[in-house]
N, C-alpha and C positions, 0 to 999 in steps of 0.2 A: 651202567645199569646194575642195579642187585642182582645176586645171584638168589638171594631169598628175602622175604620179608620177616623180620626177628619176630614180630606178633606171629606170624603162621610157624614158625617154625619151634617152637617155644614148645610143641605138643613133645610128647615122651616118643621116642626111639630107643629107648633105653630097653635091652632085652633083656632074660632072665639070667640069673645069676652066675659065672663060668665057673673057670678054677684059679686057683691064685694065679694074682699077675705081677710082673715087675720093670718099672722103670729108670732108668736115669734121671735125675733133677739136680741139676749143677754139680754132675759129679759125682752122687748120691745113689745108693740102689736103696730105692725104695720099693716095699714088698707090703700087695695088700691081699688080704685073705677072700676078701671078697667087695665087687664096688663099692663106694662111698653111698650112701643113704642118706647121709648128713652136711653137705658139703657148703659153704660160702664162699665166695668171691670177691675179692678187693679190687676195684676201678671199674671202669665201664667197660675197659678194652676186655677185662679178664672175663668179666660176666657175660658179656656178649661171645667169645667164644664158648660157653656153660650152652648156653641161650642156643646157638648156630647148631650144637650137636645136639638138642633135645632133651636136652638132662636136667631142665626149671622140674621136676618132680623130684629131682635126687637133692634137692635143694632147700637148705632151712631157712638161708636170706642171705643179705650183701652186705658191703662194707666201703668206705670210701669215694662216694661218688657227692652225692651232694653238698658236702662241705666244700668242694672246688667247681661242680660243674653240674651240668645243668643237659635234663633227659630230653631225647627228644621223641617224635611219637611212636616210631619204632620201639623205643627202649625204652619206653615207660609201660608200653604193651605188653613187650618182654618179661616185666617185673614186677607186674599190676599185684599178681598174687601172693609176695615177695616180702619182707619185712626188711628194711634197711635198718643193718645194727649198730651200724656206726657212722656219723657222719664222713669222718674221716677217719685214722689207722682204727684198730678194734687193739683194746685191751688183750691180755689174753682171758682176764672174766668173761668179758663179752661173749667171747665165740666158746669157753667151756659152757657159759650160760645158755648158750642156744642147742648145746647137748648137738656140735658138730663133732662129727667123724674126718672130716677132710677142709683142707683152705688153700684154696690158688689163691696164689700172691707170689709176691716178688720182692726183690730188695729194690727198695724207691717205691715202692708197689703197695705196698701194705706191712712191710718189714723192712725195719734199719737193723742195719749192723749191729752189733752189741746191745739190740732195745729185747725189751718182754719177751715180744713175739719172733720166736723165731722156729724151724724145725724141732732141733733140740728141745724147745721150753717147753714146746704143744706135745714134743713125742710120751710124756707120763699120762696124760690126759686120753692118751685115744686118737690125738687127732693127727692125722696124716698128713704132710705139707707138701705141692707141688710145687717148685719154683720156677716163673718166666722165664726163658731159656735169655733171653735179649738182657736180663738183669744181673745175670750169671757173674758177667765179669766186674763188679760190687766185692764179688768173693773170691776168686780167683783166675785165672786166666783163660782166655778163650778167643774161636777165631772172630774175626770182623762180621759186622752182623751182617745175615744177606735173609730174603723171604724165604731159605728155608728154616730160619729160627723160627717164623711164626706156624710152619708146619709143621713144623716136630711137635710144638705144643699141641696143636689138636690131634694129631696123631697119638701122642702121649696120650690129652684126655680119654681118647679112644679106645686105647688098651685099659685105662684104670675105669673106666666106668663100662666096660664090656660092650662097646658098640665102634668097635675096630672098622666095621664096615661102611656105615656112615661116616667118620672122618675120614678113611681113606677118598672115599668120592667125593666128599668135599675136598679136600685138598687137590685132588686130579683134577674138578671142577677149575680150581684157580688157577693151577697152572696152565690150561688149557686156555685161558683167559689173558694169561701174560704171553702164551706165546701168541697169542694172535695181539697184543699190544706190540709187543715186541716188533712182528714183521711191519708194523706201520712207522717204523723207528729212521731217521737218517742215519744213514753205514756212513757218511762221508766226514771230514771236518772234526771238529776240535768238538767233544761233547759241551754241553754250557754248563757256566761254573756257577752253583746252588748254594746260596746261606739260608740255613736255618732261624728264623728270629722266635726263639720262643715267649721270652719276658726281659727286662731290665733296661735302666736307661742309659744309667754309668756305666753300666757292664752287661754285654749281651750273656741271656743265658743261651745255650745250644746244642746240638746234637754235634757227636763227634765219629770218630771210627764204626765206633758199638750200636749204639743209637739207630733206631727204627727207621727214620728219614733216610739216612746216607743209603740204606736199601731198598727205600722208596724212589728215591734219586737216581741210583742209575737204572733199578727195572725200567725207568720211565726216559731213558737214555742222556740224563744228566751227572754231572760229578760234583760232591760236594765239596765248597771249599775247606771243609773241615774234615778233611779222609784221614787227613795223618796224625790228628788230634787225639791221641792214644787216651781217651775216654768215652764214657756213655753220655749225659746230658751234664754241660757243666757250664764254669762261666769262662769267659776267653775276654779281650780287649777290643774297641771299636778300630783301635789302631790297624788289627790285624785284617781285620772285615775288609778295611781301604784298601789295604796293600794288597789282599789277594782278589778284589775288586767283583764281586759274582755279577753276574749277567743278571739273575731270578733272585727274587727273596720270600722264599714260602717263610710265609705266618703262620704259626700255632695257636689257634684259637679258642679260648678258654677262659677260667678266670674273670674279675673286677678290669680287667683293662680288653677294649674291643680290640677285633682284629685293626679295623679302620683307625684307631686310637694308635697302634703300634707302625700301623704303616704312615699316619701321618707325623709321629716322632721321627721318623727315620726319612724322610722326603722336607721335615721344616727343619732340620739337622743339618746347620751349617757346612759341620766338618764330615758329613756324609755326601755333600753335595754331587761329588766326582764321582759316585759309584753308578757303573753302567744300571745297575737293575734301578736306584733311584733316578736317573736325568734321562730313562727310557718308562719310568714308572710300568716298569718289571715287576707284579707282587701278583701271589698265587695264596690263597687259605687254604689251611688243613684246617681241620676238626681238630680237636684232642684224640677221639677215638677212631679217627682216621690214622695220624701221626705215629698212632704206638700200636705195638702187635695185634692182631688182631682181625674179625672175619670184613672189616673196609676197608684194609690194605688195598685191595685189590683197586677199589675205586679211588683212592689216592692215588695209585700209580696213574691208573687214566685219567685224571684228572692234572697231575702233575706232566702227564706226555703231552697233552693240549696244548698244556700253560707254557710250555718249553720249544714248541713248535709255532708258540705265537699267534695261539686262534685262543 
């Protein structure tokens, strides 16, 4: 069950204005004089945490979502008021154009490597860059993802938009949520072994070490068979999927290709035959904005502890 509906929650929390504040962002001390007033958002997952803490008033529009994927009515609720600036990545015209002060994104997120947009480019401009904690490792080294990277992000937004208090009880809220997932968990036995399928036919794309899943995976007392895969989302061989054989195969659902479309490649797939989670027809969906950081983790995890216990 939600902890909140993104339409009711969409209202301003946003308090008046504190004193400078300062955070980390992959490493970064970033120092703001005072909250964002101007702020966009790249993906669903990123604006929907925007959205969970109150802050669609501090907000000029978004970026990234419709070109890949598709709202649903929570999130279209969310954003009714909202102007989407870019289908997919935003120039950095785009977002000087919208006369922003601040952009959550990420690398994969709304920023590549070496592209326009990056901290650096927007920092002449005025505009302040927070980056996805989950995305971090794009840039430099970091530990294995667990749900406290997607806390620290709202926590973060927390401090930089001066409503420290509300993300703090959100985040308590969640965990308070996982641990009573948690105690409904089996302590005994061998946890089951999770592949991620997110797209490709030739070549699975997937979640690895870094990657939002693998921390969805064991909150929900599963292990992924891609833990040692010293990446974020990438592509790996069918070959290797056999050999480490998973029990489960959460789908990433998004995109021209159905979930149902990806589970039935992988079940009329000859050389996939012999995998326990296809000859048990083992398949669990995630959302997209379930799957990556964000205020549905929570309900992916219970949803993922169901699918793994076999109800």
């Amino acid at each position: 069950m939600k902890r909140f509906a993104l339409g009711m929650i969409a209202l301003s929390f946003a308090g008046p204005a504190l004193a400078q504040s300062t955070v980390l962002s992959c490493g970064r001390e970033v120092v703001f004089d005072a909250p964002p007033a101007a702020a966009v958002s790249n993906d669903v997952n990123l604006t929907e945490m925007m959205l969970v803490l109150g802050l669609r008033d501090r907000m000029v529009g978004y970026t990234g979502i419709s070109g890949w994927k598709t709202l649903d009515e929570d999130m279209r609720a969310g954003v009714a008021e909202l102007p989407e600036l870019s289908e997919k990545y935003p120039t950095k015209e785009v977002l000087i154009g919208a006369d922003a002060d601040f952009y959550f994104a990420g690398w994969n997120y709304g920023m590549k490597v070496g592209g326009e947009v990056t901290p650096q480019t927007l920092e002449p401009f005025g505009i302040k860059v927070y980056e996805l904690t989950e995305s971090c490792i794009h840039i430099g080294d970091k530990p294995k993802v667990t749900m406290e990277d997607m806390y620290k992000d709202l926590l973060n937004l927390g401090t930089i938009f001066s409503v420290e208090e509300r993300a703090a009880d959100l985040v308590a809220g969640y965990r308070r949520e996982l641990d009573e997932i948690a105690s409904t968990l089996a302590t005994d036995g061998e946890p089951p072994r999770v592949f991620v399928y997110d797209s490709g036919e030739d070549k699975p794309f997937t979640a690895g070490r870094y990657a939002m899943p693998t921390a969805l995976i064991e909150a929900a007392g599963g292990v992924n068979i891609l833990d040692d895969f010293e990446k974020s989302w990438a592509v790996i061989d069918w070959e290797t999927v056999v050999e480490r054989n998973p029990e489960v195969v959460v789908i990433v659902n998004y995109g021209n290709v159905t979930a149902e479309q990806k589970r039935d490649f992988m079940k009329e797939n000859p050389a996939l035959a012999g995998i326990d989670a296809v000859r048990n027809d083992r398949f669990v969906t995630l959302e997209y904005v379930e799957a990556t950081p964000g205020p549905r983790n929570i309900q992916a995890v219970r949803k993922l502890a169901q699918a793994l216990r076999g109800q």
